[in-house]
C-alpha positions as CSV (number, residue, x, y, z in Angstrom):
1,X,35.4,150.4,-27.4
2,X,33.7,154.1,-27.3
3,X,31.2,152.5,-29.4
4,X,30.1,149.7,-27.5
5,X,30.1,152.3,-24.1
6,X,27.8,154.6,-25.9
7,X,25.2,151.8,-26.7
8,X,25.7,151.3,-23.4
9,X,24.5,154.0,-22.1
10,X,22.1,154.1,-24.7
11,X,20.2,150.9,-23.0
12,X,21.0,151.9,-19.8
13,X,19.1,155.5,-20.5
14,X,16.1,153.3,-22.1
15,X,15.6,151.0,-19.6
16,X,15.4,153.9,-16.8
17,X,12.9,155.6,-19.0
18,X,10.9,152.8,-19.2
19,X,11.4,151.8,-15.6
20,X,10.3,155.6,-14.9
21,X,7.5,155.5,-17.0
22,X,6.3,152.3,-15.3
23,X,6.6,153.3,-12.1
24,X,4.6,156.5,-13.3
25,X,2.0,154.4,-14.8
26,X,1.6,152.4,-11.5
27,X,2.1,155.5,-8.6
28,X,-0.7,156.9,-11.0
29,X,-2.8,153.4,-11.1
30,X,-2.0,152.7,-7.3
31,X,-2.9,156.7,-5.8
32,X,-6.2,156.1,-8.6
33,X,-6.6,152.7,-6.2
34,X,-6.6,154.3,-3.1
35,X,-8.6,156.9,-3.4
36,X,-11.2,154.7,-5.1
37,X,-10.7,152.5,-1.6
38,X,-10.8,155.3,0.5
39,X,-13.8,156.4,-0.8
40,X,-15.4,153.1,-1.1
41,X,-14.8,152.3,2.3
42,X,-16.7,155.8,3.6
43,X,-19.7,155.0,1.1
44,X,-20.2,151.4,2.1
45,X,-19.6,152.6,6.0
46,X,-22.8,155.5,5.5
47,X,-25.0,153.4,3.3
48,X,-25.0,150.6,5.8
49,X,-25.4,153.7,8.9
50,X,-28.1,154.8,6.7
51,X,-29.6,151.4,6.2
52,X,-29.5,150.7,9.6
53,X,-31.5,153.9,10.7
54,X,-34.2,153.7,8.2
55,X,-34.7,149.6,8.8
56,X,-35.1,150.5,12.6
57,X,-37.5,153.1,12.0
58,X,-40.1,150.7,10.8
59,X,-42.4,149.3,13.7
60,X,-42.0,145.7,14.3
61,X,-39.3,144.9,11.8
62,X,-36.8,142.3,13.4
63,X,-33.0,143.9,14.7
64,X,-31.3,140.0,13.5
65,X,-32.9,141.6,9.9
66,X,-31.8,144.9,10.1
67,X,-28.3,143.7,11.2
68,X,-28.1,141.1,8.1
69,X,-29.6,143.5,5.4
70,X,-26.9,146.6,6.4
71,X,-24.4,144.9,6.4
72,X,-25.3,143.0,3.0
73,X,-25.4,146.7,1.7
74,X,-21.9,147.1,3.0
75,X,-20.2,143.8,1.6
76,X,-21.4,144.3,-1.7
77,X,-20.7,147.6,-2.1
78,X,-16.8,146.7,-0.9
79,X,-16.9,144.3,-4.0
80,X,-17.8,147.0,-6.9
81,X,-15.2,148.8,-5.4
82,X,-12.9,145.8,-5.3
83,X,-13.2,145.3,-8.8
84,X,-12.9,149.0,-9.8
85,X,-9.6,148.7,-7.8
86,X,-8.4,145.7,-10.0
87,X,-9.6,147.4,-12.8
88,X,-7.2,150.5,-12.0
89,X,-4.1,148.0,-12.7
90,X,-5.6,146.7,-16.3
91,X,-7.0,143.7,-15.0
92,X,-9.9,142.9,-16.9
93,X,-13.0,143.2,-14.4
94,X,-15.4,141.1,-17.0
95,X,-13.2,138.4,-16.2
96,X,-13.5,139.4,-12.7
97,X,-16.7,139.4,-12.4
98,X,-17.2,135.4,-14.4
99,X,-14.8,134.6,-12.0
100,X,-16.9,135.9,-8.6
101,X,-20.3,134.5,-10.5
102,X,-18.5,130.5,-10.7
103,X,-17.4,130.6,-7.6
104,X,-20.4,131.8,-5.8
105,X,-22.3,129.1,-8.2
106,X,-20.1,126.8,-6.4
107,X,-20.4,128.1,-3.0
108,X,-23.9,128.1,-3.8
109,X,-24.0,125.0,-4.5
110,X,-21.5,123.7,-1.9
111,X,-24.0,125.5,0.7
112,X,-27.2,124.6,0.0
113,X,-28.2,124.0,2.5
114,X,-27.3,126.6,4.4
115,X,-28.4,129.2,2.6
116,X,-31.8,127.4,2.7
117,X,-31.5,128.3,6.4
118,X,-30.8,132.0,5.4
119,X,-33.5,132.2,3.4
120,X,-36.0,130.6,5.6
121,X,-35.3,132.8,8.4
122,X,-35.4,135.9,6.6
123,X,-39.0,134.9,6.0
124,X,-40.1,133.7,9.3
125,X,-38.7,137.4,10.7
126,X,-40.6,139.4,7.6
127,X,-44.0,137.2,7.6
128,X,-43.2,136.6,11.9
129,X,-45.5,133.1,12.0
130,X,-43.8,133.4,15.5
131,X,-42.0,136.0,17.7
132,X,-39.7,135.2,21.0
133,X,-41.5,134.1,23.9
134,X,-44.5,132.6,22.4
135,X,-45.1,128.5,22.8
136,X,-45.8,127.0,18.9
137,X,-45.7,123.6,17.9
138,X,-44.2,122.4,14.3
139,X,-44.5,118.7,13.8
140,X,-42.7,117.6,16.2
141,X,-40.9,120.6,17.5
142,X,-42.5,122.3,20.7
143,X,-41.9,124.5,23.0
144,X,-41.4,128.6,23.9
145,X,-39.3,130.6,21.3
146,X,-35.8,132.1,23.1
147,X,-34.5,133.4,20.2
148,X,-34.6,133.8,15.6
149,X,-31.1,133.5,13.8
150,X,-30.9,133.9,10.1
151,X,-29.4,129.9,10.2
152,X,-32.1,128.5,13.2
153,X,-34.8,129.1,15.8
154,X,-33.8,128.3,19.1
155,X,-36.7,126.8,21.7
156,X,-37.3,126.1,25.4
157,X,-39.1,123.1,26.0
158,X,-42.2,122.6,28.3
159,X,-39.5,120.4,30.6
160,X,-36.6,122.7,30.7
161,X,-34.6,121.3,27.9
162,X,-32.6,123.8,24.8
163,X,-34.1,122.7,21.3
164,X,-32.1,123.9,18.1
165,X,-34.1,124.0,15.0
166,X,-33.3,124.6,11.2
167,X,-35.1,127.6,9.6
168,X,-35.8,125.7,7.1
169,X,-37.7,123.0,8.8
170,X,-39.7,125.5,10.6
171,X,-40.6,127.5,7.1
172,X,-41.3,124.0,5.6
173,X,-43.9,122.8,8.8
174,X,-47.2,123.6,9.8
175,X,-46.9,126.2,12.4
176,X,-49.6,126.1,15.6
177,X,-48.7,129.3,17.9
178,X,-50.5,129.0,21.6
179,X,-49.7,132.1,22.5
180,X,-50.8,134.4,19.3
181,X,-54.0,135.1,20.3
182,X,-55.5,136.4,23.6
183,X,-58.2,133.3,24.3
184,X,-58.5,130.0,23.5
185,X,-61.1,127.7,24.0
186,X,-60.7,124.6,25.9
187,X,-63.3,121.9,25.0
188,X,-64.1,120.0,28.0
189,X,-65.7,116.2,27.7
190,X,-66.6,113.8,30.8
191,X,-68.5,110.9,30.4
192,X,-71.2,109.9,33.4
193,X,-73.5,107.0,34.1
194,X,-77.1,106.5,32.5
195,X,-78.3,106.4,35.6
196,X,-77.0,109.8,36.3
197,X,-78.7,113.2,36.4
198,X,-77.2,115.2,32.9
199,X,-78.7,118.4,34.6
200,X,-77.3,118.2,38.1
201,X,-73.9,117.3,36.6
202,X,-73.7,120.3,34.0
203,X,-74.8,122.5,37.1
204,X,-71.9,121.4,38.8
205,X,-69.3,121.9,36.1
206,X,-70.8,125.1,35.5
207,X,-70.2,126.0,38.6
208,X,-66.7,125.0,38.5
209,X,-65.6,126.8,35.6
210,X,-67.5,130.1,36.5
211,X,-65.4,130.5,39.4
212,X,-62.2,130.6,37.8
213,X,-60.0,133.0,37.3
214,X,-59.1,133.4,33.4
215,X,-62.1,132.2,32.2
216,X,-64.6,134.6,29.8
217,X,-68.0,135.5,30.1
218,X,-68.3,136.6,26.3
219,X,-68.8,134.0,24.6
220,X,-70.6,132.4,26.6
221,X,-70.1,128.7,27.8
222,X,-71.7,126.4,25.9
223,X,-73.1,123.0,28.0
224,X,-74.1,120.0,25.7
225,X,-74.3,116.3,25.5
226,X,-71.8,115.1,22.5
227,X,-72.2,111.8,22.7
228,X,-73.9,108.3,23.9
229,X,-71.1,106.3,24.0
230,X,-71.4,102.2,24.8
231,X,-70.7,103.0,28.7
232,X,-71.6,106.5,29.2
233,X,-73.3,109.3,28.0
234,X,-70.1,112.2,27.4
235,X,-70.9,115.4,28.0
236,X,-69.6,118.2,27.2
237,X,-68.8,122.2,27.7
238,X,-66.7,124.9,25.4
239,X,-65.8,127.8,27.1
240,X,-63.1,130.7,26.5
241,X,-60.1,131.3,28.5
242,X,-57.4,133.9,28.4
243,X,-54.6,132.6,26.9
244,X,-51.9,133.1,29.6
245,X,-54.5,131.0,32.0
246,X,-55.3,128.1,29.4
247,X,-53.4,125.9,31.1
248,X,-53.7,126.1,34.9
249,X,-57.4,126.6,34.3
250,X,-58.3,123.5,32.1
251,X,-55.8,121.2,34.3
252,X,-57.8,122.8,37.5
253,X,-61.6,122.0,35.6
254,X,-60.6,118.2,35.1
255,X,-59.5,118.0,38.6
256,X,-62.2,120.1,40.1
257,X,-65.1,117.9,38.4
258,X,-63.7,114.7,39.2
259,X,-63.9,115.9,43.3
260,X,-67.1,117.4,42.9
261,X,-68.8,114.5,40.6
262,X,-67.2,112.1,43.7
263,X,-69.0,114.3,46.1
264,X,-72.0,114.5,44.4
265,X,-72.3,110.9,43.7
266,X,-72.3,110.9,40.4
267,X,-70.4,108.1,38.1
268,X,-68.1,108.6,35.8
269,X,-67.8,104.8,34.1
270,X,-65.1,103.2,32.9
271,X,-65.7,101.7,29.5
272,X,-67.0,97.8,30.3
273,X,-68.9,94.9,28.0
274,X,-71.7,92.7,29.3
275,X,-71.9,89.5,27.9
276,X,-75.2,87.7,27.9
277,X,-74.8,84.0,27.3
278,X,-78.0,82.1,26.9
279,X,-78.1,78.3,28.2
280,X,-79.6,75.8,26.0
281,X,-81.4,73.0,27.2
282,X,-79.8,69.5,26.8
């Protein structure tokens, strides 16, 4: 009996000095975990301040970018630490670290897509094809820019309606921006009768598109004739206008010449065929 008590107590003694030592062990692993957190948390929280700050400091570099690069800086900095937390309990972080590589392979994979979007826009807000507020056309996407994501471009139509595109559509598509440059050139053609007076009618739209508001004086309009067409002879001018004008003052030149050629008598055909038949005698 005495001898079964003392082993006994003899197990009972090792198993709290294991148990003691374990729990040593693991207060010392878990304090080691914290502080490695703690710290972590304060580094990832300044580098991405820091980031931040510097990104801003740079003229013309996009705020959705700055946002998206700090706190890319911050997440991955939270998973080193992540690991070297793990890594405190005797988890092998190699292992870890295959594991985080297959399943962002998979997520990857999974979102294709989307991080084709992510991609894309990164690159329209570095290379900035466009900015918000300026009118572009791409394929058949048109209208003003409202706003860049990272995932889509978001467009105002010319008739009021909200357009939602894909970066990576707009990255993959020719790009026209209206509104990049100060002038544009509108290239105006009207066709008038043979019978009609090419001089008096290039005096006239002359006239026309020198008393507009918008229009430029350098360069200087050029007046031509582009073409003898089957029912008229076209005619044609190029001039410069400022941009934010292009449209009210090439809508205005059409409607102006059309009054003034009425006024001055002078035809603008519509295309027609004569047919000559000749009669053979019986």
């Amino acid at each position: 009996m005495q001898d079964q008590t003392a082993e006994l107590i003899a197990s009972t003694n090792a198993l709290a000095l294991q148990i003691s030592n374990l729990v040593l062990s693991y207060s010392l692993s878990t304090i080691g975990a914290i502080i490695i957190l703690c710290v972590g948390w304060i580094i990832a929280g300044t580098l991405q301040k820091w980031t931040r700050q510097s990104l801003s400091k740079l003229k013309g570099f996009d705020h959705t970018l700055i946002g998206f690069l700090s706190a890319s800086v911050r997440y991955g900095i939270l998973i080193v630490v992540l690991v070297m937390v793990l890594g405190q309990f005797g988890i092998q972080t190699a292992s870890i670290l295959a594991a985080l590589g297959a399943v962002g392979l998979a997520i990857g994979l999974a979102l294709q897509g989307t991080l084709q979007n992510i991609a894309a826009g990164i690159m329209l807000l570095v290379l900035r094809p466009f900015k918000v507020g300026e009118s572009i056309n791409a394929g058949t996407i048109a209208g003003t820019v409202t706003e860049i994501g990272l995932f889509s471009t978001e467009l105002k139509t010319y008739d009021g309606l909200f357009v939602m595109a894909p970066n990576s559509l707009l990255w993959n598509t020719p790009v026209t921006n209206f509104s990049r440059h100060k002038t544009r050139m509108h290239d105006f053609k009207v066709g008038i009768g043979y019978e009609d007076d090419v001089q008096k009618a290039f005096g006239i739209i002359k006239k026309i598109i020198t008393d507009q508001k918008g229009v430029l004086s350098t360069p200087e309009p050029v007046y031509f004739v582009s073409q003898l067409a089957d029912s008229s002879v076209v005619i044609s001018c190029r001039y410069w206008i400022e941009s934010a004008h292009y449209f009210s003052v090439s809508n205005t030149t059409t409607e102006l010449v059309k009054a003034a050629f009425d006024h001055g008598d002078i035809n603008i055909p519509y295309p027609q065929v004569t047919y000559h038949r000749s009669e053979s005698s019986s």
